[in-house]
TORVO-116333 format. One record per residue (C-alpha): residue in one letter; x, y, z. Coordinates in pm, 1 decimal. Layout:
residues N
+------+----------+----------+----------+
! rest !        x !        y !        z !
+------+----------+----------+----------+
!    A !        X !        Y !        Z !
...
+------+----------+----------+----------+
END
This chain:
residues 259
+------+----------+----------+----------+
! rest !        x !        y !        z !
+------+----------+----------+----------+
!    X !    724.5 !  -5638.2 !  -1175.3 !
!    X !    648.4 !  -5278.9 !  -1151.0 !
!    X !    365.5 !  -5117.6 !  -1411.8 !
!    X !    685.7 !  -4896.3 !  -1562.0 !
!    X !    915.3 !  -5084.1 !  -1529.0 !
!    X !   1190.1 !  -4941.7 !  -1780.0 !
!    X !   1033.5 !  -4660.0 !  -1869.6 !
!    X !   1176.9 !  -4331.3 !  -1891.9 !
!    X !    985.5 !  -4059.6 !  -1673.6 !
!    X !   1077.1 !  -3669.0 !  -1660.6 !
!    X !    890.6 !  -3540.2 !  -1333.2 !
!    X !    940.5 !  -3170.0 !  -1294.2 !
!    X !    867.3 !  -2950.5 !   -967.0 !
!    X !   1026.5 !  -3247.8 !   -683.9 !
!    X !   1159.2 !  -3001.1 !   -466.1 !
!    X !    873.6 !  -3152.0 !   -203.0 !
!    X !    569.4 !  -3268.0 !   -169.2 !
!    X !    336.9 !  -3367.8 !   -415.1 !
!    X !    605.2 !  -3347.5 !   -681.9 !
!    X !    834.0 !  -3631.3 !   -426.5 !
!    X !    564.3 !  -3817.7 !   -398.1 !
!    X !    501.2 !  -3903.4 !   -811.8 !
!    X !    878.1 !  -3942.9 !   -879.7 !
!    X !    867.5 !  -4181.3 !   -583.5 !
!    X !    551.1 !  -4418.1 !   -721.2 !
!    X !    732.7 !  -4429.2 !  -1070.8 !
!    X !   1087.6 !  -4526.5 !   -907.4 !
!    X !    910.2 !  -4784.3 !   -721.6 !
!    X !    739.7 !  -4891.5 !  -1002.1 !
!    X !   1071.6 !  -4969.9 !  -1189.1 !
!    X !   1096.4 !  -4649.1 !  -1409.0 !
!    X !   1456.9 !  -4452.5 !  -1490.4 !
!    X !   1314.6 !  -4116.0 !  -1309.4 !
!    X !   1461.7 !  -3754.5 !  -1462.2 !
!    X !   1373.4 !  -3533.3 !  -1148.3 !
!    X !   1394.3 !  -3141.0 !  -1190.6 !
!    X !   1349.6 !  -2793.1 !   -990.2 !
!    X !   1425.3 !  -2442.9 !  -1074.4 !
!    X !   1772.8 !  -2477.3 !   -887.3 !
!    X !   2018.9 !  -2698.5 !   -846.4 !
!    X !   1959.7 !  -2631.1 !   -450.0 !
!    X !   1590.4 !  -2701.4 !   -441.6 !
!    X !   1632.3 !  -3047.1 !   -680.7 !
!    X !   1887.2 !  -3180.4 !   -476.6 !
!    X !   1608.3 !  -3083.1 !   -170.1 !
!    X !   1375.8 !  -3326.2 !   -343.6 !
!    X !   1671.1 !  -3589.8 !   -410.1 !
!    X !   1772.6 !  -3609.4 !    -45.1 !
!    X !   1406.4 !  -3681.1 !     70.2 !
!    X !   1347.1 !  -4002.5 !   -192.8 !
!    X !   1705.8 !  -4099.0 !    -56.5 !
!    X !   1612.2 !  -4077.1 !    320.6 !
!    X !   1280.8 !  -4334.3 !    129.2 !
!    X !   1572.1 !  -4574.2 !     10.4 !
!    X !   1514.9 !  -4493.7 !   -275.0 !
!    X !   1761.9 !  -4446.9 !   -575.2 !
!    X !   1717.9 !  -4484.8 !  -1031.0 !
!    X !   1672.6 !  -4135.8 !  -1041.4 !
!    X !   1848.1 !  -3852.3 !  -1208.7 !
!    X !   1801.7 !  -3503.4 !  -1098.1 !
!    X !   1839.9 !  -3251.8 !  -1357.7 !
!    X !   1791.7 !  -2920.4 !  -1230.4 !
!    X !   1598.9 !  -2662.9 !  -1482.7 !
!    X !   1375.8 !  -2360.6 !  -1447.0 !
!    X !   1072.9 !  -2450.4 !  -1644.1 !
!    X !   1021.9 !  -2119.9 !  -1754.1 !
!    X !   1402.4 !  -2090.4 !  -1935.7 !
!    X !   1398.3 !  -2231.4 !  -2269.0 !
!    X !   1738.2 !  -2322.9 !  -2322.1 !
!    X !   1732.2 !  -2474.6 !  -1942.7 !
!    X !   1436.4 !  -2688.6 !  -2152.4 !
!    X !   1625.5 !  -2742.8 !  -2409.4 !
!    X !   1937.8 !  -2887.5 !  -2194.2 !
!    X !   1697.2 !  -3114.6 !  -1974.8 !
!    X !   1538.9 !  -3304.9 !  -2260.2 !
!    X !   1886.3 !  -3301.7 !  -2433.5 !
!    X !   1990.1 !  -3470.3 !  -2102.9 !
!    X !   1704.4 !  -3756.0 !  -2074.8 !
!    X !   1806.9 !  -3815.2 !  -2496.5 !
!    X !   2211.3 !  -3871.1 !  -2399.3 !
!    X !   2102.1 !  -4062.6 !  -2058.9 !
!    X !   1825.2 !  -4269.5 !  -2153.8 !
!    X !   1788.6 !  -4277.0 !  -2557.2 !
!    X !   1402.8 !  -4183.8 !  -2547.6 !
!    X !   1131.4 !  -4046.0 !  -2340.6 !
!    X !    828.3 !  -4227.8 !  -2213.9 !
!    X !    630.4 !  -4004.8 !  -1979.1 !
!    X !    649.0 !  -3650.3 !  -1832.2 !
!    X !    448.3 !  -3522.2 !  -1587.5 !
!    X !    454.8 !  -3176.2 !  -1522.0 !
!    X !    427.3 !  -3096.7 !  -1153.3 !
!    X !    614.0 !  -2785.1 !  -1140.5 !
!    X !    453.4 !  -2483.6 !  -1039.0 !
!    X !    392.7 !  -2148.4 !   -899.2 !
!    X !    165.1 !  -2113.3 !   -599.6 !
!    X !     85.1 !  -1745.4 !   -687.7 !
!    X !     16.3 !  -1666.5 !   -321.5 !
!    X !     29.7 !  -1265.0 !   -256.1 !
!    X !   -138.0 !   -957.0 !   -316.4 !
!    X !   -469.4 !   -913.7 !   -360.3 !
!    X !   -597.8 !   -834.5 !   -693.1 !
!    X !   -612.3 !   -456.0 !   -720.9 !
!    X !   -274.8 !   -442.8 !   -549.2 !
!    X !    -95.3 !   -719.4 !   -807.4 !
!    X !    157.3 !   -593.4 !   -990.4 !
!    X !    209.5 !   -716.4 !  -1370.4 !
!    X !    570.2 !   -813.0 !  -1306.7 !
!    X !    391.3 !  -1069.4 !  -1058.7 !
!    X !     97.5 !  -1194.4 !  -1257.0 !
!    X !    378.0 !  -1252.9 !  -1521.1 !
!    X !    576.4 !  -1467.5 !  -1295.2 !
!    X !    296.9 !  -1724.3 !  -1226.9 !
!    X !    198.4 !  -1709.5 !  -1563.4 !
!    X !    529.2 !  -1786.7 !  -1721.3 !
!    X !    611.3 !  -2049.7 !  -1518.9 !
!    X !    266.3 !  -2264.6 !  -1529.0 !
!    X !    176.8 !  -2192.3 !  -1903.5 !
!    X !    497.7 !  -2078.1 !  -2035.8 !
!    X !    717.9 !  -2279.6 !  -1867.7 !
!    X !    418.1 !  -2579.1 !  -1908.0 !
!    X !    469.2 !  -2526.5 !  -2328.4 !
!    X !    797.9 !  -2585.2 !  -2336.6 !
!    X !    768.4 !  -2889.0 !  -2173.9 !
!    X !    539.8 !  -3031.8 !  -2394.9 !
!    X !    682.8 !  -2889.0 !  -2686.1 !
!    X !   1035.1 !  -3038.0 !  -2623.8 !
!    X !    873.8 !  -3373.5 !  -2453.7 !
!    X !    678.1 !  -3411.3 !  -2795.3 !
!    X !    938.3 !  -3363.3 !  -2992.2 !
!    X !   1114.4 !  -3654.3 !  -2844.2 !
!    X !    836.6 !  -3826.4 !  -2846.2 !
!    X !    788.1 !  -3790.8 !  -3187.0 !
!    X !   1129.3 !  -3928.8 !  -3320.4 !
!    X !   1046.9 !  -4301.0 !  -3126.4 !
!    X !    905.2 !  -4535.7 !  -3278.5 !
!    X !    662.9 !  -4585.2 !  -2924.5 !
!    X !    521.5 !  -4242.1 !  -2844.2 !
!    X !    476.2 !  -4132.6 !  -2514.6 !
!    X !    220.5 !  -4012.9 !  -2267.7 !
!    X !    187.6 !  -3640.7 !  -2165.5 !
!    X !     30.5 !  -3585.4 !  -1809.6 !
!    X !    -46.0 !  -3222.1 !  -1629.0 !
!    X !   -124.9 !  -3119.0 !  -1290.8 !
!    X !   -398.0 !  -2829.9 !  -1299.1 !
!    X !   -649.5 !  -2767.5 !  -1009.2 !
!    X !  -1011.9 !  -2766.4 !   -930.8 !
!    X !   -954.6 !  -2407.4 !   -874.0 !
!    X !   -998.3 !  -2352.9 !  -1267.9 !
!    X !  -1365.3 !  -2392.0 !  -1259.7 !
!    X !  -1390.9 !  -2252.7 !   -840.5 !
!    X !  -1202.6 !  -1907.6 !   -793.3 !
!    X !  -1024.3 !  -1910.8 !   -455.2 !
!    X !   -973.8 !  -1561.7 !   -339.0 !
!    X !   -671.9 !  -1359.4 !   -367.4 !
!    X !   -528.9 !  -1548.3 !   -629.6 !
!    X !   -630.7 !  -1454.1 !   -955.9 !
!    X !   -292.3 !  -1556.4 !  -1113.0 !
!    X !   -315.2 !  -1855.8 !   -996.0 !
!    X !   -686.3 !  -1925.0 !  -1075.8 !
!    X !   -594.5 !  -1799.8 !  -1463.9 !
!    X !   -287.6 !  -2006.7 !  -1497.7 !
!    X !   -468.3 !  -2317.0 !  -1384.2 !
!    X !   -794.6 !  -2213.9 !  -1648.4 !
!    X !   -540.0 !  -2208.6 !  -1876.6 !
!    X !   -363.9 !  -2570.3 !  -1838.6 !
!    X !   -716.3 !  -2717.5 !  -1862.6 !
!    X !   -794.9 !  -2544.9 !  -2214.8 !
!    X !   -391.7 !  -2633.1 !  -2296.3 !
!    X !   -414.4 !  -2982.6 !  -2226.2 !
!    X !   -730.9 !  -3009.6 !  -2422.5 !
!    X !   -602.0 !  -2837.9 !  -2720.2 !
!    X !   -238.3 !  -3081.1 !  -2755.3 !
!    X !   -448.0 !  -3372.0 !  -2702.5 !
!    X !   -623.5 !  -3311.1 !  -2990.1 !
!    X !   -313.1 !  -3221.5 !  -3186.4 !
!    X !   -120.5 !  -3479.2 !  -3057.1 !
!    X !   -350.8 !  -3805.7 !  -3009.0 !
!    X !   -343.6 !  -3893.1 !  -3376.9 !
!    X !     25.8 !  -3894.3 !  -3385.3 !
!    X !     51.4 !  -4146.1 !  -3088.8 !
!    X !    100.5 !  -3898.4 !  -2800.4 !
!    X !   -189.8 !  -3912.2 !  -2505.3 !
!    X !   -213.1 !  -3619.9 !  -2310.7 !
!    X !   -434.7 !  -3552.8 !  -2014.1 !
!    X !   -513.5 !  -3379.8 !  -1711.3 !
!    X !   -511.8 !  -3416.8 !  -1268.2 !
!    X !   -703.7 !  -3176.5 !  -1140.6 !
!    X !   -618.7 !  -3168.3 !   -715.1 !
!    X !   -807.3 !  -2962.1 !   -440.1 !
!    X !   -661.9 !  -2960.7 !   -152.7 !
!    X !   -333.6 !  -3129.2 !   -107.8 !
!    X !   -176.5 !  -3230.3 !    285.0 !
!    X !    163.5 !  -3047.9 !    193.9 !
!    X !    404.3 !  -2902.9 !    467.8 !
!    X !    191.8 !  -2552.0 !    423.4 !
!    X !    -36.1 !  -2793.3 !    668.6 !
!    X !    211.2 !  -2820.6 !    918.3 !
!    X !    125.8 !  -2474.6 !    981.2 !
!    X !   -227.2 !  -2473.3 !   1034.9 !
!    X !   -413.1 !  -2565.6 !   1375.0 !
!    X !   -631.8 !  -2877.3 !   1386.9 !
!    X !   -949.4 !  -2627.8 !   1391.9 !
!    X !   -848.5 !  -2492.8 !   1079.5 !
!    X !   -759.6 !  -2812.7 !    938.1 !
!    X !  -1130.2 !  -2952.6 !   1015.8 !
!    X !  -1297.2 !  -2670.7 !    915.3 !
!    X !  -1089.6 !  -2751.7 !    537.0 !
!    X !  -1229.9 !  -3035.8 !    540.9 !
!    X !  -1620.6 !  -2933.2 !    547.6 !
!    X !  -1541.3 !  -2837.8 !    221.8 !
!    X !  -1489.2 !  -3231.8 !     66.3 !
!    X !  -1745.8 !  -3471.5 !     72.1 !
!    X !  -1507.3 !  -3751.7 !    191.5 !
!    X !  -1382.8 !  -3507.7 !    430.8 !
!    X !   -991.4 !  -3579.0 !    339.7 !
!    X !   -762.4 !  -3394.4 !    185.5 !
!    X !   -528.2 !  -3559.4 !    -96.7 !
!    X !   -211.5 !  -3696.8 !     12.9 !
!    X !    134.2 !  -3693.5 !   -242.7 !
!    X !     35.8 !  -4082.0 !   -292.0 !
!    X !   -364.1 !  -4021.6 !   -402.5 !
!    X !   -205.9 !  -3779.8 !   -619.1 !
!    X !     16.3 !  -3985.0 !   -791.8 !
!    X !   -174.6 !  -4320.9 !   -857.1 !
!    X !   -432.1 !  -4073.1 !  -1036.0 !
!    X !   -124.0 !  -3952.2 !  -1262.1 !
!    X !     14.1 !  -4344.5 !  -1270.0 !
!    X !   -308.2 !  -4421.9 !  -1397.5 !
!    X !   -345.6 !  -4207.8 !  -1698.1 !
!    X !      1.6 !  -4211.1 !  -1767.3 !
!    X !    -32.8 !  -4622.5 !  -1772.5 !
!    X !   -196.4 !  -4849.6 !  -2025.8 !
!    X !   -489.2 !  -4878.4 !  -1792.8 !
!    X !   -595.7 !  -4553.3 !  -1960.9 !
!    X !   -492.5 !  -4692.1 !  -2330.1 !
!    X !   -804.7 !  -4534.0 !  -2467.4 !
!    X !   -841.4 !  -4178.7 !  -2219.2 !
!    X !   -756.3 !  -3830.4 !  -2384.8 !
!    X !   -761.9 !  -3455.8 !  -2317.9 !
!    X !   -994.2 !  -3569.8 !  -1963.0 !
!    X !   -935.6 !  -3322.8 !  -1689.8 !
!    X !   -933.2 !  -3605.2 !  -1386.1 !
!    X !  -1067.1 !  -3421.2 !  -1056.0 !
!    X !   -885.2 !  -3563.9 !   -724.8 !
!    X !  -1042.8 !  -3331.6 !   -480.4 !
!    X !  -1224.7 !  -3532.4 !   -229.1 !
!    X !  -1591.7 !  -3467.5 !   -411.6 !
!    X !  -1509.3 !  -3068.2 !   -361.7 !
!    X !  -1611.0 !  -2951.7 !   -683.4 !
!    X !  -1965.6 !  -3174.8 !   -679.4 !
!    X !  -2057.7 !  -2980.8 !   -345.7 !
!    X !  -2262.0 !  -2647.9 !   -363.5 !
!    X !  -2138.2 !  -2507.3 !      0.1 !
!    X !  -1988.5 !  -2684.8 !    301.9 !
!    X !  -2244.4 !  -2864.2 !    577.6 !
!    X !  -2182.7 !  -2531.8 !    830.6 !
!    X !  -2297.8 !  -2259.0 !    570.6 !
!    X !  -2596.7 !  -2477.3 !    379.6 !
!    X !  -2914.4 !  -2340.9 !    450.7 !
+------+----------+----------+----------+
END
């Protein structure tokens, strides 16, 4: 037996990576998985790789997070499919990667911003809502970043958006927890993605000065930390911000630069 097994699970952002890699733990888990991406083109991208795992018990709903009546049609969707809602996790996101801050124009800081907070609401609204109608709640979980509390550079959208899921989750917890909804928080640092691929295996080491188990976070450490809270396990865990960053945030500066 799986930990969800029969549980209904919305998973947003599984075009790739990390987002692939929780819909896959909850399919293997025995869960009825509702995956999503901002286009039908980029969900089915994410539906072909958990295929090519042998993988199937999934649904993919495409929806752009940051469209409320694509919201509205993807929870209306998980209600005609699957009668109720068990767990979301919301994955989706955008990077924010481009111009430095003095160059940035509004238009872009408003893209990253509606799509992790704004688009990150009407999640939660619409997910609670569900929720609410069952007669067994549900469990909320959300993917911030350690970047929240430690600026990266260039990236001020990005760094905001991510400040602002941690003071988000906090506040629905405490709206939500006494009406039977938990909601919490995984916080990643670096993540191996396909961005990686990229990189040399100089640049790569250096990276890894920066975490005290000197390993970046694979899709799987990702998701067991989101299987956790969103299981029983963590019956008695709300509005926690859960840091998966290899001991990054607990280190001042990186062995080459301490002096």
């Amino acid at each position: 037996m799986g930990r969800f097994d029969g549980k209904v699970v919305v998973v947003s952002g599984t075009s790739r990576n990390t987002g692939v890699g929780i819909a896959a733990l909850f399919i293997r888990e025995g869960a009825k998985v509702f995956t999503c991406s901002s286009t039908p083109e980029s969900t089915k991208k994410g539906g072909d790789q958990l295929r090519a795992m042998g993988l199937d018990g999934f649904t993919e709903v495409p929806c752009d997070i940051s469209d409320e009546s694509q919201v509205v049609r993807l929870f209306e969707t998980v209600k005609e499919k699957a009668g109720r809602l068990d767990i979301l996790v919301n994955n989706a996101c955008n990077q924010g990667i481009g111009p430095a801050f003095e160059e940035m124009s509004s238009e872009f800081f408003m893209s990253v911003i509606k799509t992790n907070l704004l688009g990150l609401f009407l999640m939660c609204q619409n997910a609670a809502k569900m929720m609410l109608e069952q007669p067994e709640k549900g469990v909320i979980v959300n993917l911030g970043s350690n970047v929240s509390t430690r600026a990266i550079r260039n990236r001020t959208a990005y760094v905001t958006s991510k400040g602002g899921i941690d003071s988000f989750t906090r506040s629905i917890a405490l709206d939500l927890g006494p009406k039977g909804i938990r909601v919490n928080e995984v916080a990643p640092g670096y993540i191996y993605t396909d961005r990686w691929d990229k990189l040399d295996e100089a640049t790569k080491a250096r990276r890894r000065l920066n975490c005290p188990l000197r390993s970046e976070a694979k899709a799987e450490d990702i998701a067991e930390a989101v299987a956790f809270l969103a299981s029983p396990a963590s019956r008695n865990i709300g509005g926690v911000r859960l840091l998966v960053d290899g001991g990054c945030s607990v280190q001042h500066m990186p062995p080459d630069a301490d002096c």
